[in-house]
C-alpha positions in Angstrom: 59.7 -30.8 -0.7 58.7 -28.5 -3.2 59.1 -25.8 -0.8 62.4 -26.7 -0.1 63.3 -26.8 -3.8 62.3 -23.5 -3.8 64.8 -21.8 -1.3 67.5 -23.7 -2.7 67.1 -21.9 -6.2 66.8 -18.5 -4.5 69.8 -18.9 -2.3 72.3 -17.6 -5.1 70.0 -14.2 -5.2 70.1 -13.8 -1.5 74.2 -14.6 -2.2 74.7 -12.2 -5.1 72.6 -9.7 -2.9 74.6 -10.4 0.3 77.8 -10.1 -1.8 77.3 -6.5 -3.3 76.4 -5.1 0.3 79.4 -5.9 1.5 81.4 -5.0 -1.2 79.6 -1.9 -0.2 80.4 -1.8 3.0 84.3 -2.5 2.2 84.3 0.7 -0.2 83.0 2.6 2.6 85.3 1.4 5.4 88.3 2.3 3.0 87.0 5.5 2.5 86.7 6.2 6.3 89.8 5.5 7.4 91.5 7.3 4.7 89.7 10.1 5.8 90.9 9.6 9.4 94.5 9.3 8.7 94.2 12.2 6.5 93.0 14.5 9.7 95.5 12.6 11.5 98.2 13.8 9.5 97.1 17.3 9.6 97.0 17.3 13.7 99.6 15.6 13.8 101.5 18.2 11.9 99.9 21.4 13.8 100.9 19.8 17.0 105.0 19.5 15.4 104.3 23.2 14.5 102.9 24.6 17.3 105.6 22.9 19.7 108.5 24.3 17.8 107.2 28.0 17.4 107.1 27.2 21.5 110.7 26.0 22.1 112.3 28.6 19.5 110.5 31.5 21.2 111.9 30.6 24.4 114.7 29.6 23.8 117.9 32.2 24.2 120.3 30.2 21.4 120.0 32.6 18.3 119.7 29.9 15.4 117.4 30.3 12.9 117.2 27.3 12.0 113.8 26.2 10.3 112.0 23.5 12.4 112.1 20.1 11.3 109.6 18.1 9.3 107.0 16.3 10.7 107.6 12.6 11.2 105.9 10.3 9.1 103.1 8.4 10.0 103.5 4.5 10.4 101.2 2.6 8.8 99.2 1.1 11.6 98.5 -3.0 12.0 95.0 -3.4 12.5 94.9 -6.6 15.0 91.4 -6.8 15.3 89.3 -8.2 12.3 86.7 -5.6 10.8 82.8 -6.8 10.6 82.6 -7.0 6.9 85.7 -9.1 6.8 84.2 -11.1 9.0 81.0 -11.2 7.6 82.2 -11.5 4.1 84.5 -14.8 5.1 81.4 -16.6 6.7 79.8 -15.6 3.3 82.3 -17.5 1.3 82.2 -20.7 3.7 78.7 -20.7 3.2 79.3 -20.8 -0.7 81.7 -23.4 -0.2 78.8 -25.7 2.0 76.4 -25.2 -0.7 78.8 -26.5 -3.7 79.7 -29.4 -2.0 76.3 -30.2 -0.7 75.1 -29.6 -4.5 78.4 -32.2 -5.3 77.7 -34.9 -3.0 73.8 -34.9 -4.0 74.8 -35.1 -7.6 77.4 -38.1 -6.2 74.3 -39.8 -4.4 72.7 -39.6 -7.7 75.3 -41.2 -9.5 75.5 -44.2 -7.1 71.9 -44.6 -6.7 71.4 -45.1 -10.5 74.7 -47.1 -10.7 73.0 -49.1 -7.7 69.8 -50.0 -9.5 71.9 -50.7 -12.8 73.2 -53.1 -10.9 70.3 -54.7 -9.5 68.6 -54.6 -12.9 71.5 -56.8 -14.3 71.7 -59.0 -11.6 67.9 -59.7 -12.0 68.2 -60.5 -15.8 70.8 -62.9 -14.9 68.8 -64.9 -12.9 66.4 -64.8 -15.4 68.2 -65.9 -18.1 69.7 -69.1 -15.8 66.2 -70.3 -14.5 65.6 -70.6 -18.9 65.5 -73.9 -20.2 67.9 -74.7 -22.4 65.4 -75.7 -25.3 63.2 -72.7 -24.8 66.7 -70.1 -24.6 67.6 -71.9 -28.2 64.1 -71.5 -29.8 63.6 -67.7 -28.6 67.1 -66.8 -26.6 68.4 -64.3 -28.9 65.0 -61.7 -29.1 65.1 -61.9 -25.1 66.0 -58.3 -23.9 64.6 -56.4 -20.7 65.9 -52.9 -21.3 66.6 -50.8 -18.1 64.1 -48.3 -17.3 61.2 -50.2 -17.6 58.7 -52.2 -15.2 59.8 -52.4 -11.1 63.9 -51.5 -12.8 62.8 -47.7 -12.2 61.2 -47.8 -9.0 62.9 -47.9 -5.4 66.4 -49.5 -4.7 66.4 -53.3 -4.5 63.2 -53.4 -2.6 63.2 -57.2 -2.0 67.1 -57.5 -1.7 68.6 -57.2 1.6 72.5 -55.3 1.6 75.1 -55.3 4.0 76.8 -52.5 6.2 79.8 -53.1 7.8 81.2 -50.0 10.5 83.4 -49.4 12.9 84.3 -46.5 15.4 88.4 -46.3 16.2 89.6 -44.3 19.2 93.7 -44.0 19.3 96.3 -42.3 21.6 98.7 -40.4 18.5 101.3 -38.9 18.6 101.1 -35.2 17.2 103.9 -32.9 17.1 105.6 -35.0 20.0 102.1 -34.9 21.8 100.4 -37.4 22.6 96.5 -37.0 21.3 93.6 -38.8 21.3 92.0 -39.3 17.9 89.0 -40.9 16.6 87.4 -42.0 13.3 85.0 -44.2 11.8 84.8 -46.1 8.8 81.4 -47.4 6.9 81.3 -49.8 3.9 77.7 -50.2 2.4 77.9 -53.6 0.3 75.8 -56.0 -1.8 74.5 -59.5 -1.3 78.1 -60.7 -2.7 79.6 -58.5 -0.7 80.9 -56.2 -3.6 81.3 -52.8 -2.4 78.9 -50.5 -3.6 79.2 -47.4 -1.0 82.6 -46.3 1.8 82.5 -43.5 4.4 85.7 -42.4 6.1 84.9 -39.7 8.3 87.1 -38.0 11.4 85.2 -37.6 14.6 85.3 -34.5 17.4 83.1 -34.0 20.4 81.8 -37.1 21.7 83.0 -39.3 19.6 86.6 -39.7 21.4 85.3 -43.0 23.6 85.0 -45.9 21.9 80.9 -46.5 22.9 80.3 -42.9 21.2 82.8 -43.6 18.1 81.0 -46.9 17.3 77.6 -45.2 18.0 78.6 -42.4 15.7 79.8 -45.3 13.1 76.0 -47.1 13.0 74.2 -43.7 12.8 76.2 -42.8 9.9 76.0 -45.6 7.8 72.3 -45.7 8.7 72.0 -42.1 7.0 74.2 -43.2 4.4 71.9 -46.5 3.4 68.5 -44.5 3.4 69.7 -41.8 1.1 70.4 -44.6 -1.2 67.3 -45.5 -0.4 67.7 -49.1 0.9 64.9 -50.5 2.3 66.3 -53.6 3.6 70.1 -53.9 5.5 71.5 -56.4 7.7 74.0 -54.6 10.4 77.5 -56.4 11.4 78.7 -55.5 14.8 82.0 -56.5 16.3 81.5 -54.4 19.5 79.8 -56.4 22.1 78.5 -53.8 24.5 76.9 -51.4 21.4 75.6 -54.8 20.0 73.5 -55.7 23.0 72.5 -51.8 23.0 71.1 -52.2 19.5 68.8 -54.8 20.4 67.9 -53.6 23.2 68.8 -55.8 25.8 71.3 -53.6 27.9 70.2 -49.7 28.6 72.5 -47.1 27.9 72.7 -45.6 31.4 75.1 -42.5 30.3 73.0 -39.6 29.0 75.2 -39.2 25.7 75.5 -42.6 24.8 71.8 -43.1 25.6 71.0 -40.6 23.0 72.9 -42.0 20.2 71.6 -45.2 20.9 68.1 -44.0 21.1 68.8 -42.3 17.4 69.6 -45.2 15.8 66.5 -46.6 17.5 65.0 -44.3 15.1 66.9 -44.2 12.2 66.1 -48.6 12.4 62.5 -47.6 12.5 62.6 -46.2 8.6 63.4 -49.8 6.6 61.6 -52.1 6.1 63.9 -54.7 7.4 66.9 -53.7 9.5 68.7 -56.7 11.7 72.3 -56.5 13.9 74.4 -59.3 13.9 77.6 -59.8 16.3 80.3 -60.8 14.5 84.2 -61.2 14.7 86.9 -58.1 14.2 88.3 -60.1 10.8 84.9 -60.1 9.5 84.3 -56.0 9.2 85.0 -56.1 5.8 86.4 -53.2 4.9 85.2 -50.4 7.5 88.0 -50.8 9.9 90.9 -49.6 7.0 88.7 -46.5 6.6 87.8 -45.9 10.2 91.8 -45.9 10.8 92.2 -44.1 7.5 90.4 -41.1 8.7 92.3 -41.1 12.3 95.7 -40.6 10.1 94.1 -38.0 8.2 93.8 -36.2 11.4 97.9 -36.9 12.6 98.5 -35.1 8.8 96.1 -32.5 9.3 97.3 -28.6 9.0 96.9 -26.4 12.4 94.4 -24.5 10.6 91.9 -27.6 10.6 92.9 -29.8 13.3 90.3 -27.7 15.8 87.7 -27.7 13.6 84.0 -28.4 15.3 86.2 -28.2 19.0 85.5 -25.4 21.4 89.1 -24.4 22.8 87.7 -23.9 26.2 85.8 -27.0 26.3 87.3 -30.5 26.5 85.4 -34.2 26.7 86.3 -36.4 29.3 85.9 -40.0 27.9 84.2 -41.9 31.3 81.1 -39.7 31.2 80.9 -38.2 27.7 80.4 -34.8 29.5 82.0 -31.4 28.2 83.8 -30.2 30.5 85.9 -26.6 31.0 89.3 -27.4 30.2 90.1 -26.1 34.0 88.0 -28.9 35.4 90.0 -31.4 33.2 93.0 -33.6 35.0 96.3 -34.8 33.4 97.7 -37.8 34.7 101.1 -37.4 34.8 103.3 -38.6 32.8 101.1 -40.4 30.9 99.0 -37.0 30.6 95.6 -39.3 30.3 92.3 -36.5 30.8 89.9 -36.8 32.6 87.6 -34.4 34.4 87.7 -33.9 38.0 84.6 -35.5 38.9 85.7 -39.1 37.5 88.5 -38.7 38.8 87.3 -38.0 42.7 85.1 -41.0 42.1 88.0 -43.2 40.5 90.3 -42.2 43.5 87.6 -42.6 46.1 86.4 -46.6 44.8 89.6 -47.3 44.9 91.0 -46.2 48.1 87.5 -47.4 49.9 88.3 -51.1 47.9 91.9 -50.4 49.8 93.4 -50.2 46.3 96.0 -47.6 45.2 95.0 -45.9 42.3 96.3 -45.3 39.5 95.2 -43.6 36.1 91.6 -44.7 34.6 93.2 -45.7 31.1 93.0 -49.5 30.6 96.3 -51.1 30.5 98.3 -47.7 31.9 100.3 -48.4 35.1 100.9 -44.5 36.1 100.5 -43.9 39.7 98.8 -41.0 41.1 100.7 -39.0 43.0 98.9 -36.9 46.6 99.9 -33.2 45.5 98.3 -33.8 41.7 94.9 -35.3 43.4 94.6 -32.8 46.0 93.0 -30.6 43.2 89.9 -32.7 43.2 90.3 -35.0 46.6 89.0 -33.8 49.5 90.8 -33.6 52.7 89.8 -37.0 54.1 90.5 -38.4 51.2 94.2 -36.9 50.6 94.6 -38.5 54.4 93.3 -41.7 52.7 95.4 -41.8 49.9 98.2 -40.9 51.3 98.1 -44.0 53.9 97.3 -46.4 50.9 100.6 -45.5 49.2 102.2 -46.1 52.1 100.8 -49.3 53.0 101.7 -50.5 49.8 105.0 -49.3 50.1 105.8 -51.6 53.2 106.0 -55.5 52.1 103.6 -57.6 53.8 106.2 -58.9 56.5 107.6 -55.5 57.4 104.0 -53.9 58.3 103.4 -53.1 62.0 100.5 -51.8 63.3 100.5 -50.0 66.7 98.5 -52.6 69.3 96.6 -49.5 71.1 93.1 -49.3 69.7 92.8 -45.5 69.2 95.6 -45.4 67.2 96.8 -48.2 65.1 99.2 -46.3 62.9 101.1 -48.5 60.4 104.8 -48.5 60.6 107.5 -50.7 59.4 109.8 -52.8 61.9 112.9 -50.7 60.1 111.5 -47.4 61.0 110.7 -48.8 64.9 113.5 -50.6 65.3 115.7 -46.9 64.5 113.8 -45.1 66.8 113.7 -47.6 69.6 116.8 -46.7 71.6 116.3 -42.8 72.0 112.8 -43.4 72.2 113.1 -45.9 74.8 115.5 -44.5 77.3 116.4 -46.7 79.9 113.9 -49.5 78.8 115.9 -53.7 79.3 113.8 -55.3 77.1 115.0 -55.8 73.7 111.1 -56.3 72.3 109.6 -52.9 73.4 109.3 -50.5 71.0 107.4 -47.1 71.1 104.9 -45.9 68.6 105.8 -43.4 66.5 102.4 -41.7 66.2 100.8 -42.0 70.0 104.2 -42.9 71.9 102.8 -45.7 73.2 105.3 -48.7 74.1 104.2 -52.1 72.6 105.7 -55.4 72.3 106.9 -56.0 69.1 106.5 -59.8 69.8 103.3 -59.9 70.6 102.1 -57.3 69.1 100.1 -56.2 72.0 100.6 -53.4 74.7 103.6 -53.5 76.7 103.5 -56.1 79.7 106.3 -54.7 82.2 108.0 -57.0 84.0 106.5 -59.8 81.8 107.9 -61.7 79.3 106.0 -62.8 76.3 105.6 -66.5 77.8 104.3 -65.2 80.7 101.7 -62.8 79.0 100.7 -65.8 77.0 99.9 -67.7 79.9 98.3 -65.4 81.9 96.5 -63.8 79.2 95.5 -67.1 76.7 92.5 -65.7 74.6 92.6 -62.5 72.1 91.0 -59.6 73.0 87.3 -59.0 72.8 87.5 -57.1 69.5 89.8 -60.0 67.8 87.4 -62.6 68.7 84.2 -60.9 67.3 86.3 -60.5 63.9 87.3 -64.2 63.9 83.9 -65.5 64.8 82.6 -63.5 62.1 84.6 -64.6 59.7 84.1 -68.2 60.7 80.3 -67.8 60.1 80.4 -65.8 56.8 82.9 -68.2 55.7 85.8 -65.6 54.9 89.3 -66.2 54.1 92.5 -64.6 55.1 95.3 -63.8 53.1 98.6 -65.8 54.5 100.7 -62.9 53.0 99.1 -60.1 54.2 96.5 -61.4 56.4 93.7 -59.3 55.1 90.2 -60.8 55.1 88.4 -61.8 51.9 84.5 -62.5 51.1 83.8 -64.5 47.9 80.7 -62.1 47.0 80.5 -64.4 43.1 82.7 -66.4 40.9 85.2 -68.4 41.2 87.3 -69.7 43.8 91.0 -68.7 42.3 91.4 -65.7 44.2 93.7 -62.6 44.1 94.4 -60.6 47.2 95.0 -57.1 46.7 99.0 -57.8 47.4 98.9 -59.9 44.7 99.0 -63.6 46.7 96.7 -65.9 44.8 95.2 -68.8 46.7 91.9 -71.2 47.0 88.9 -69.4 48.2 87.7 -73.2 49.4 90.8 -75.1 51.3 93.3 -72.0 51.1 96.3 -73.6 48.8 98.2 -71.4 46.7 98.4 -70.7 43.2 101.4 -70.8 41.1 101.4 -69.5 37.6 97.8 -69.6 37.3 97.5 -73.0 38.5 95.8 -74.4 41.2 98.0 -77.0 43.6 95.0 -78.2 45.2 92.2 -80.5 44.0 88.9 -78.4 44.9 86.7 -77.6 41.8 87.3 -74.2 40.5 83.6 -72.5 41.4 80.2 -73.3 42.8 76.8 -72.6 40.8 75.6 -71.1 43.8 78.5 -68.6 43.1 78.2 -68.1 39.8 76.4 -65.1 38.6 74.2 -66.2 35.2 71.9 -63.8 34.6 73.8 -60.8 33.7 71.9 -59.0 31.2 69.5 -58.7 33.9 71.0 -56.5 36.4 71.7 -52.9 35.8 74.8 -52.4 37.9 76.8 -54.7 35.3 78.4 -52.2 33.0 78.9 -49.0 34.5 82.7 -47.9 33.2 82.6 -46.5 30.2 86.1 -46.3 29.8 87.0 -49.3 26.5 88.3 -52.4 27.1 89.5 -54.3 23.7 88.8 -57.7 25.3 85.0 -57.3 26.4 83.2 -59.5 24.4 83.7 -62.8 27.3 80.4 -63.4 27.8 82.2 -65.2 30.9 80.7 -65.1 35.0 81.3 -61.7 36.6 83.2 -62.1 39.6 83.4 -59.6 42.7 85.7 -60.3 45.4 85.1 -58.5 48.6 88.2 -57.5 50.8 87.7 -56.6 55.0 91.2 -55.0 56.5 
């Protein structure tokens, strides 16, 4: 400590000392390149001379006239920024750190001797009430405990426990007609009575722009804040869920960044004496939401000059892995222009398309599509092929999808696009119900959706022909004995993997996992009971595969079953 002491008082001699060699060094740059332009002149001059004497002496014209003047020599812009310049502006910010380090020390002082003034009165009051009246009256008025004296002077409110309310905001602004994400958080440090006693609004760059880093960022600063005003005891309100079950340790951070923070406030909860986390509702952050959303405005109003400050300009976060990224790896989702890096976004795609899904952008609640010739940046080939058939699927309505019957194909067409191509493609062909695949040419009934049965008809294949294929009637016998249902819109096979039986097909039909019945508004029109136990995951801080998206939901705190529907197409 001492030593410490020590190179803070010599730091305004190594300043002073810094100051006069570059003052130095300026003199002697100025001198320089006077001394160049002045040669410069004089060349430039001798070359005007010598050119003229040139021209006149071979020239036949007879004029004596004398030869004109040099030009003048334009002052010259120097673009690029001199060393001592540079040195001698990283001087001055330097300055600048150490008055405001000397100003918020002498602040933290100030508050920490407010704070045990406080505490001192507080303690005299309680004195004075637990008084009985008749002993107050006989010696009340030569009572006096002056501050300053006995445990008033020692540590802050060693046996009192305060309060810290924070909060971490991430926000989609709008900057100069751009739309930016912003983050800040907000700390209030309060009493037993919750009277205010210490605030923090602070603006947040790096990896602080997802909500689990910005709320992260929000503890660890308020945890700084309290032991340099040396609180030994502190009770922590949370109103984030997931962070709150970090803090105590009973989910793991499993992304490196987060996992870092959360191991620092580890840490930092080591150093009191008494330090618990409580989970409590959004209303009841007193205080530290205002100046968490505070210091996101203070960013929106921000001059040009600052609002880069502490952000590499070739470097960008993307806010599902916390990872800094090269901004030629990062993604815009148009036209919501969401970022995200290229390797979340390949993995977004690809889960999504395998869960025959079509995606669309990461953020929660944004309904942009992703279009094929923006993903084929980061998609590989089999994947474009992929997502390319997904979109159309799900541009065909249930009813008008056709599939073509011959097993090494199966291309997916709709009944308008067969049903213009069936004459030329057909030729000569009677039968009204062939039609010809537009991908393998093979002809198929579109009846029976099977290959074409010449000189049949459709009765008459029935007959002759009364089971399903082979392939068919594995698929339905598996289904019967892993108890799967079928969509009746879109006939797609589900598995109830856990939760409940009110199901959602991926066309958006809801129905009964149990007897089938639909579901209308969100209500059932059956009578079955709406889950199992045996379906019912309970257990769920147990399993590490729960919370893997790190993207923020606002509505996460449903401690509610986690449900995973399976589809088979």
């Amino acid at each position: 400590m001492a030593s410490s002491s020590a190179a803070d008082n010599d730091l305004p001699t190594v300043i002073s000392e810094q100051q006069r060699e570059l003052m130095a060094a300026q003199t002697l740059e100025s001198d320089l390149d006077l001394a160049f332009r002045l040669q410069l002149e004089e060349a430039v001059a001798a070359s005007v001379v010598l050119s003229s004497a040139a021209s006149s002496s071979s020239s036949s014209s007879s004029s004596s006239s004398p030869p004109p003047p040099p030009p003048p020599i334009a002052p010259e812009t120097d673009v690029s920024v001199s060393f001592p310049s540079l040195q001698s502006a990283e001087l001055s910010a330097f300055e600048q750190e150490i008055k405001d380090r000397a100003l918020i020390e002498t602040e933290t002082r100030r508050i920490k001797e407010e704070l045990k003034r406080r505490i001192h009165d507080q303690n005299v009051a309680r004195e004075i009430l637990i008084i009985p009246e008749d002993e107050w009256e006989e010696w009340g008025d030569s009572f006096e405990k002056p501050y300053g004296e006995g445990s008033s002077s020692g540590a802050v409110a060693s046996d009192v426990v305060f309060r810290m309310y924070f909060k971490g905001l991430v926000s989609e602004e709008r900057v100069k007609g751009k739309a930016t994400v912003l983050s800040g958080i907000g700390v209030a440090i309060c009493d037993p009575r919750d009277n205010l006693i210490f605030e923090v609004r602070k603006p947040l760059f790096g990896n602080g722009r997802s909500r689990h880093g910005a709320e992260a960022r929000a503890l660890i600063e308020g945890l700084n804040a309290a032991l340099a005003l040396d609180l030994k005891r502190i009770t922590l309100f949370c109103d984030y869920h997931p962070l709150y079950k970090f803090v105590i340790g009973r989910w793991p951070a499993k992304q490196r960044k987060i996992a870092e923070l959360v191991n620092e406030v580890f840490v930092l909860k080591k150093k009191f004496t008494y330090c618990n986390a409580l989970l409590v509702a959004r209303n009841d952050v007193k205080f530290a939401f205002k100046l968490a959303r505070e210091a996101i405005i203070s960013q929106v109003t921000r001059p040009d000059s600052f609002s880069q400050c502490g952000q590499d300009n070739n470097q960008e976060e993307c806010v599902i892995c916390l990872e800094d990224k090269n901004i030629s790896q990062i993604f815009s989702v148009d036209p919501c222009l969401h970022r995200y890096c290229f390797s979340c976004m390949k993995q977004h795609v690809e889960v999504k398309l395998l869960h025959g899904i079509v995606p669309k952008c990461p953020q929660e609640g944004c309904k942009s599509e992703l279009a094929v010739s923006n993903c084929s940046i980061f998609l590989t080939p089999k994947l474009i092929e992929m997502m390319a058939q997904r979109i159309k699927e799900a541009s065909i309505p249930p009813s008008e999808k056709v599939y073509c019957p011959y097993p090494k194909c199966s291309a997916l067409m709709s009944k308008g696009e067969i049903l213009e191509n069936a004459k030329d493609a057909l030729g000569g062909e009677k039968r009204s119900e062939a039609r010809k695949c537009l991908k393998c040419n093979g002809i198929f009934c579109i009846e029976c959706k099977v290959p074409w049965h010449d000189k049949m008809t459709c009765q008459e294949y029935r007959r002759r022909h009364p089971l399903p294929p082979l392939e068919v009637l594995r698929l339905r016998h598996l289904a019967e004995r892993n108890l799967w249902r079928q969509c009746v819109k879109c006939n797609h096979l589900i598995e109830l993997s856990e939760g409940c039986y009110h199901m959602t097909c991926r066309c958006g039909y809801e129905f009964c996992y149990n007897c089938g019945a639909e579901w209308r508004n969100k209500t059932p029109t059956c009578h079955c009971p709406l889950w199992e136990e045996d379906y019912i995951w309970h257990d769920r801080d147990s399993d590490d595969d729960y919370y893997t998206d790190e993207t923020d939901d606002e509505d996460d705190d449903d401690d509610g079953p986690y449900f995973a529907p399976r589809t088979y197409f």
